[in-house]
C-alpha positions as CSV (number, residue, x, y, z in Angstrom):
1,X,156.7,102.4,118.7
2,X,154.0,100.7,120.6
3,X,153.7,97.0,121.0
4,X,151.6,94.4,122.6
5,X,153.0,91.2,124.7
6,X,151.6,88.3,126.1
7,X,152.5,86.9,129.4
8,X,155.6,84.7,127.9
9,X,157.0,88.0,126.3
10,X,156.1,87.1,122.5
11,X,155.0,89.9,120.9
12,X,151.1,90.0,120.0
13,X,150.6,93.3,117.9
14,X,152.7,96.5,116.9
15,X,150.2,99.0,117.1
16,X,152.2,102.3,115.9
17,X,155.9,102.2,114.2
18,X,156.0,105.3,113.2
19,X,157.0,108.8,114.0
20,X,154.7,110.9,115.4
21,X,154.5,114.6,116.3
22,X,154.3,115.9,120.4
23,X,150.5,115.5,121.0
24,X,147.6,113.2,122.1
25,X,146.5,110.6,119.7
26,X,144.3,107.3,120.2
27,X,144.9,104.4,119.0
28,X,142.7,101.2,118.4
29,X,143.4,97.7,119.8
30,X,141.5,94.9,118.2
31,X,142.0,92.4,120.7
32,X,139.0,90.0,118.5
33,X,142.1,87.2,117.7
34,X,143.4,86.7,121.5
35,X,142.2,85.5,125.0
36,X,141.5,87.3,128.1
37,X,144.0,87.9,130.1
38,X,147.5,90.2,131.5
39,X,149.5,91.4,128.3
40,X,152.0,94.1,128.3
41,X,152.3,97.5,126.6
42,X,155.4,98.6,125.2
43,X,156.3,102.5,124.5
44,X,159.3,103.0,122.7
45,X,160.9,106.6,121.5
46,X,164.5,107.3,120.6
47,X,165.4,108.5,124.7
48,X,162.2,106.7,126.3
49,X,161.3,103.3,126.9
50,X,158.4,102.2,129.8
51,X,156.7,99.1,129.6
52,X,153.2,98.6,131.6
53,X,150.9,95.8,132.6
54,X,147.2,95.7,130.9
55,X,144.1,93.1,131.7
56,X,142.4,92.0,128.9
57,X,138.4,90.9,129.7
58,X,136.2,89.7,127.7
């Protein structure tokens, strides 16, 4: 699972809920509906979990 949060921790977008197969994939973020600024990224797997910090510009 990946998801997008704002600042306040609501979630914006889930990008991929899904399982996936071991390998390199991209993903599109169309980020046309919501303001500049720091959101979070959330990765999610069944043992795995890291969250990291993303600045939107526009």
């Amino acid at each position: 699972m990946l998801t997008v949060f704002d600042m306040n921790g609501r979630e914006v977008e889930t990008l991929v809920n899904d399982f996936q197969n071991a390998g390199y994939y991209n993903i599109s973020f169309n980020s046309k509906n919501i303001s500049s600024g720091v959101y979070f990224y959330k990765l999610t797997t069944n043992d795995f979990s890291d969250t990291k910090r993303m600045i939107l510009i526009k």
